[in-house]
C-alpha positions as CSV (number, residue, x, y, z in Angstrom):
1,X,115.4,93.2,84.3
2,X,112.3,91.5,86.0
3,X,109.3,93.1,85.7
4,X,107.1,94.0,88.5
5,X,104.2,91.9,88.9
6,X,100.6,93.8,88.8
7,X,97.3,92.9,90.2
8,X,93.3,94.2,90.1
9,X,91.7,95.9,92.8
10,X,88.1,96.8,93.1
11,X,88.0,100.5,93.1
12,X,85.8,100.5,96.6
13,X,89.0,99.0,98.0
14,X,91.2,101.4,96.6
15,X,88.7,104.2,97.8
16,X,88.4,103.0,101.4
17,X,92.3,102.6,101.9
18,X,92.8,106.4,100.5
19,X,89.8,107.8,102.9
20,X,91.4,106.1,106.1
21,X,94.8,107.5,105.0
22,X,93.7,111.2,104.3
23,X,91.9,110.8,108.0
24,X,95.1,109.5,109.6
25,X,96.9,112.4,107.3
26,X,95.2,115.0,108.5
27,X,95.1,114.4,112.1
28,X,98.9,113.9,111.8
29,X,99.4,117.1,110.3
30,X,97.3,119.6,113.3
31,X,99.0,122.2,111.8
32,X,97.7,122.1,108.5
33,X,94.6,124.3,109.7
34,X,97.1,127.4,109.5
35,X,98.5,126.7,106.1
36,X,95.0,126.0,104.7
37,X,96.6,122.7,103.1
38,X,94.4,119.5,104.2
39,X,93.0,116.0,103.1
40,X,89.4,117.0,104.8
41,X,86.7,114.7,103.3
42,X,87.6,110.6,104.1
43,X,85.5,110.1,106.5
44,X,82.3,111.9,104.3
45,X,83.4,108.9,101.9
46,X,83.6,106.0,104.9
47,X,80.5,107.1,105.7
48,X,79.2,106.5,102.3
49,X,80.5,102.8,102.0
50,X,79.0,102.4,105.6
51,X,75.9,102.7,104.0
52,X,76.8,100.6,100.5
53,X,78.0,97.5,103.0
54,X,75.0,97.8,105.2
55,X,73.0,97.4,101.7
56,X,75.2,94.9,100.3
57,X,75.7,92.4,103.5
58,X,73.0,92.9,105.7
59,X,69.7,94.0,103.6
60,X,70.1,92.5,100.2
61,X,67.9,89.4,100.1
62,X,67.3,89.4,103.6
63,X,64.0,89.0,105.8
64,X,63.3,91.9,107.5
65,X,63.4,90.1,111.1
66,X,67.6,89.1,109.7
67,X,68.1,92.4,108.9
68,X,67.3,93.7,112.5
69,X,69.5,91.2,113.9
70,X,72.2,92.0,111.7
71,X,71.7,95.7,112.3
72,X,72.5,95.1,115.8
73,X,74.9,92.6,115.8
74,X,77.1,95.3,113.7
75,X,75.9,98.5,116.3
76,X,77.5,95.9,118.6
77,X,80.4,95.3,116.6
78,X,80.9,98.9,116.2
79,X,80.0,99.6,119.9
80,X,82.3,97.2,121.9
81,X,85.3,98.3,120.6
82,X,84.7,101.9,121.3
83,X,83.9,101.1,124.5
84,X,87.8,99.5,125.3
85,X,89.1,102.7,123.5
86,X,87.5,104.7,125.8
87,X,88.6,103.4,128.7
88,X,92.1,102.9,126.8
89,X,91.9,106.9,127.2
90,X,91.4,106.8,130.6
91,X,94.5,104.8,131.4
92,X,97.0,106.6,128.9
93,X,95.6,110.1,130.0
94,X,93.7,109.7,133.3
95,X,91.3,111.9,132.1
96,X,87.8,110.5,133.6
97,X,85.6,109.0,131.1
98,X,82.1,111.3,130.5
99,X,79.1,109.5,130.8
100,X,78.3,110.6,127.4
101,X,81.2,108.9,125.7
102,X,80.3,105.4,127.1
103,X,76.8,105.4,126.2
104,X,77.0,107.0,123.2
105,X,75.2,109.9,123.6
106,X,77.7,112.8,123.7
107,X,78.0,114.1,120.3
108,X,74.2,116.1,121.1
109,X,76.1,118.1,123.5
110,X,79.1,118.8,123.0
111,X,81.9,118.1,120.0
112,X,84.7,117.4,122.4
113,X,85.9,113.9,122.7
114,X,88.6,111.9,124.4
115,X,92.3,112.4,123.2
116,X,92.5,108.8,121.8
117,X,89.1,108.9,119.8
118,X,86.8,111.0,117.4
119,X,84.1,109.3,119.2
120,X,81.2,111.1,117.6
121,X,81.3,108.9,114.3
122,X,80.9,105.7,115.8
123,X,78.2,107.8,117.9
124,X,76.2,108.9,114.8
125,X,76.5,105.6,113.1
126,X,75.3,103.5,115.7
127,X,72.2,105.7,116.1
128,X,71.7,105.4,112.0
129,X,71.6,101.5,112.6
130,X,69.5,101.4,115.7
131,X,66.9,104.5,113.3
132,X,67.1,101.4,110.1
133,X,66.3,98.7,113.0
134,X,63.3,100.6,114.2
135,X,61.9,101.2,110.7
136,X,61.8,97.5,109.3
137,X,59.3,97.2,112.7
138,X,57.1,98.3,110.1
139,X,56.9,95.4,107.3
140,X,54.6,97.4,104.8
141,X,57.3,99.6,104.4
142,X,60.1,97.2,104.3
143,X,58.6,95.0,101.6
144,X,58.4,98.6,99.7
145,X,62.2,99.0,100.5
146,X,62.5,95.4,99.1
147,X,60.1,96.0,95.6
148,X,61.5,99.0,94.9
149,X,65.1,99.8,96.6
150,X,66.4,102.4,94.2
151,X,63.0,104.1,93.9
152,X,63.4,103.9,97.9
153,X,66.4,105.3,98.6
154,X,66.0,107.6,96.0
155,X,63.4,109.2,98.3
156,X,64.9,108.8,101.2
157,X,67.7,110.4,100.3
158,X,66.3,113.5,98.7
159,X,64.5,113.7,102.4
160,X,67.5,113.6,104.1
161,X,69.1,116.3,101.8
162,X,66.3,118.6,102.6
163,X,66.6,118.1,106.2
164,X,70.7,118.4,106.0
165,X,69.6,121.9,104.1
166,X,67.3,123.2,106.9
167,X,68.7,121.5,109.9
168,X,71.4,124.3,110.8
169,X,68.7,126.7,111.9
170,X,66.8,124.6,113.9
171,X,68.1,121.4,115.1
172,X,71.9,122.1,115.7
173,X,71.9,121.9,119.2
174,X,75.1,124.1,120.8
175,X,78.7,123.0,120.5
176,X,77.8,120.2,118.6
177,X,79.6,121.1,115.4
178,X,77.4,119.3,113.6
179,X,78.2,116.0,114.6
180,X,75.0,114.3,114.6
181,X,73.0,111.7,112.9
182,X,70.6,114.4,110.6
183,X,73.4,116.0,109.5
184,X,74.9,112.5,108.2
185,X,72.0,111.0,107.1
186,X,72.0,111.6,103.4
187,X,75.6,110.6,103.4
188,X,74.6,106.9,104.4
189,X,71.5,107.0,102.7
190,X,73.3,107.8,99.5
191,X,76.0,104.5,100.0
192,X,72.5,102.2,100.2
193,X,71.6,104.1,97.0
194,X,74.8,103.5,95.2
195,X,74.6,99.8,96.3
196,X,71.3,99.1,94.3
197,X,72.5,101.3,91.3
198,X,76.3,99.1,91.5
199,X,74.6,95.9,91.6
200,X,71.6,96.5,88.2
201,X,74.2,95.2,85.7
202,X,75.1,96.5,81.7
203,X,71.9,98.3,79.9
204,X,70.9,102.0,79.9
205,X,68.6,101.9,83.0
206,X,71.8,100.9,84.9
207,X,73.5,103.7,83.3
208,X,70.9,106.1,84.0
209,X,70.9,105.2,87.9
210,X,74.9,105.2,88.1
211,X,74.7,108.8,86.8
212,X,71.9,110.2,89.8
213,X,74.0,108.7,92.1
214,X,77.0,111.0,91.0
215,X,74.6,114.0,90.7
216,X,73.1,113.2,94.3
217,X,76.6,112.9,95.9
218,X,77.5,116.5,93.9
219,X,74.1,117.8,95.1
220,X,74.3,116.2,98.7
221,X,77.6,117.7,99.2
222,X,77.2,120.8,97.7
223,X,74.4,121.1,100.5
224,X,76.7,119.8,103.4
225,X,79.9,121.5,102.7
226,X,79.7,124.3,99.4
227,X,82.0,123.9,96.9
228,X,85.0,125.6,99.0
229,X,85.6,122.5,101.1
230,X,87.6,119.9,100.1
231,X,84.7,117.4,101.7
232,X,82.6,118.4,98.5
233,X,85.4,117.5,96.0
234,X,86.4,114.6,97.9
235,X,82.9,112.6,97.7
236,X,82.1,114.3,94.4
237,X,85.2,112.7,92.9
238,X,85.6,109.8,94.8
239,X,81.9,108.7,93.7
240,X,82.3,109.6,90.0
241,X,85.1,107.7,89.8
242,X,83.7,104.6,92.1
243,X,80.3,104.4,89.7
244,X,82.6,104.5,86.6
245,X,85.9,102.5,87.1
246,X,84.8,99.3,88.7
247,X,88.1,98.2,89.1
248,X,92.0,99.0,88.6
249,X,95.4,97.6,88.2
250,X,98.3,98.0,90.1
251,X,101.8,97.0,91.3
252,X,101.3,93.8,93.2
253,X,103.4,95.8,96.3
254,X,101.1,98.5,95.8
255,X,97.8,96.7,95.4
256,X,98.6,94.4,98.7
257,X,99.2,97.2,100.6
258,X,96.2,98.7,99.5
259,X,93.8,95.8,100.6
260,X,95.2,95.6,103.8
261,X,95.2,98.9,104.6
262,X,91.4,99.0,103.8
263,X,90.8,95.6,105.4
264,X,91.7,97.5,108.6
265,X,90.1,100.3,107.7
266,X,88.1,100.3,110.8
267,X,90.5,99.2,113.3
268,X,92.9,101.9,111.9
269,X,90.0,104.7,112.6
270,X,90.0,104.1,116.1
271,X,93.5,103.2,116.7
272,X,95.5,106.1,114.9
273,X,95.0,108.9,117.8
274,X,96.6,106.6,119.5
275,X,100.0,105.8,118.3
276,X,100.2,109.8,117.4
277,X,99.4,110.4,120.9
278,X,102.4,108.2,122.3
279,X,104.6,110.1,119.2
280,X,103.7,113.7,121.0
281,X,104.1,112.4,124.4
282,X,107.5,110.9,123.7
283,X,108.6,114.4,122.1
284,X,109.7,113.2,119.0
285,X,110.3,116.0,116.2
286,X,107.4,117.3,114.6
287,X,107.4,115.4,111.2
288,X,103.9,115.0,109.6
289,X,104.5,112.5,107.2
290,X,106.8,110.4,109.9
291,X,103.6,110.7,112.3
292,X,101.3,109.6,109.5
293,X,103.6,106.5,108.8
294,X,104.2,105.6,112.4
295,X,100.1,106.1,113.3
296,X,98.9,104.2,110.2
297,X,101.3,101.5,110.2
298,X,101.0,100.9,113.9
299,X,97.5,100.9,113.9
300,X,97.5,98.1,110.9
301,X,100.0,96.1,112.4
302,X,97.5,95.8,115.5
303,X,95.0,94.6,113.5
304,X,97.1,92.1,111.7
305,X,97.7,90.4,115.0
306,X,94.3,90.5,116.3
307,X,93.0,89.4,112.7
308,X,95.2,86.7,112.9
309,X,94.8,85.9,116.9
310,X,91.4,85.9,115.8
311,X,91.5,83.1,113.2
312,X,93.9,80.9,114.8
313,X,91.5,81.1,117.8
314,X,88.5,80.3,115.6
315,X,90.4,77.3,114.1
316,X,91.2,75.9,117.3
317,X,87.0,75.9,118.6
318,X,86.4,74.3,115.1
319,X,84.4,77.1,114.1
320,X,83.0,76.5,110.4
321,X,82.2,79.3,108.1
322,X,79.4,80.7,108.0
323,X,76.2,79.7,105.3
324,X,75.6,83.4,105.0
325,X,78.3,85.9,104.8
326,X,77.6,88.6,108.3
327,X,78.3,92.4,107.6
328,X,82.2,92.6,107.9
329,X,83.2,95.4,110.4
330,X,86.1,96.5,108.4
331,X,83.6,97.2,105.8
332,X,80.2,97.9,107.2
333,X,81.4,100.2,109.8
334,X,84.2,102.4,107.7
């Protein structure tokens, strides 16, 4: 009997691909909010990596003038996209685009958001990127980013807790459910952290930052969600086990499935309403886990042709690679 064939994955990889599945999961299973039984707490992860990838691709080693332009060439990235899904809406449904939803200013008002798209996430991330772009204006302060990053984030992040602690009595605006960048903050802020306590090597020091970035993401989402929400065990597991495990083997089947699926993590995000909305409107039996098979798989097959559209157009303009790697939106935005 042959014996199947196994191959290592970084556990980020394995993370990302899990988070974007228990998003698609949920939202394929509406009725999971009357059985109590639900995946919640993906996206509180995403949002973490957002933050690690920003770190890891865009700030590490970086001037700060190329970090600004990075910072906006990925809000653009991130932007243009959502853009076309909008107006995707308005074809499928004919329901009107808002204002709001196309200049990216809806999630202070209201939490609603077109059938097709959870629009407030790529809401509150552009405005943390446009917030980091802003700051390194100030160069005293990003040279003390540079100098001391943990030590920096560190802060920050503690900040940002306090703020997510005392921020539902004062700055939660109406019908927002929360949706905004204060109340997400600490998440990103504690990806950035993880980033410069990942990348310090062997040693104790290294050990000693690997294990406050598992006690911030405990504390962080104790803070955001109490320990009755699956968000809180989601990133408080999901981190421990990042920081610890850097990498782990699989079946080869498994493992390739799992890098695409997180390549297009992303793409999958803004896609997956999608597909179930054509599996509702086409009355097809309610079956969760077909749904979830259907909306996932549709939404990474679409990315697989554009990925490879994408290349083959490349390759024809003789476009050479780059001499610096720019923040991948697969990665830096989910």
């Amino acid at each position: 009997m042959k014996r199947l064939s196994s191959m290592s994955v970084e556990t980020e990889t394995l993370l990302r691909a899990l988070a974007i599945s228990a998003i698609v999961f949920n939202h394929a299973n509406p009725a999971q909010a009357e059985t109590g039984f639900g995946l919640g707490g993906g996206l509180t992860f995403l949002i973490l990596l957002s933050g690690f990838n920003l770190a890891r691709y865009s700030l590490q080693g970086a001037s700060s003038q190329a970090f600004r332009q990075s910072v906006l060439l990925l809000a653009w990235r991130v932007a243009w996209p959502t853009v076309l899904i909008v107006l995707l809406d308005w074809v499928v449904t004919g329901q009107r685009p808002a204002l709001g939803y196309l200049l990216f200013y809806s999630n202070w008002f209201t939490w609603h958001h077109p059938a097709l798209l959870q629009i407030w996430y790529p809401q509150m991330l552009i405005k943390l990127l446009l917030i980091f772009w802003v700051l390194f204006h100030f160069e005293p302060l990003a040279q003390l980013v540079r100098r001391k990053p943990f030590r920096a984030f560190l802060f920050a992040f503690v900040v940002a807790v306090v703020v997510r602690a005392i921020a539902p009595e004062w700055l939660e605006p109406p019908e927002t459910r929360g949706r905004l960048v204060h109340f997400y903050a600490w998440n990103f802020l504690l990806g950035m952290l993880a980033y410069y306590a990942l990348q310090s090597g062997p040693g104790r020091g290294p050990m000693l930052k690997r294990a406050i970035v598992m006690a911030c993401a405990v504390i962080g989402a104790f803070v955001a969600y109490g320990p009755f929400k699956s968000d809180f065990w989601w990133l408080s597991i999901a981190t421990a086990v990042w920081v610890s495990f850097p990498r782990f083997v699989l079946p080869r089947p498994i493992g390739q499935a799992v890098r695409v699926v997180s390549q297009a993590a992303f793409a999958v995000f803004l896609l997956h309403l999608f597909f179930l909305y054509v599996w509702w409107k086409a009355n097809l039996p309610y079956a969760p886990l077909l749904q979830f098979v259907f909306s996932l798989g549709g939404s990474v097959a679409v990315w697989v042709v554009m990925t490879a559209f994408s290349r083959a157009y490349r390759a024809e303009r003789g476009a050479g690679p780059a001499t610096r790697p720019a923040p991948r939106l697969q990665e830096a935005a989910a």
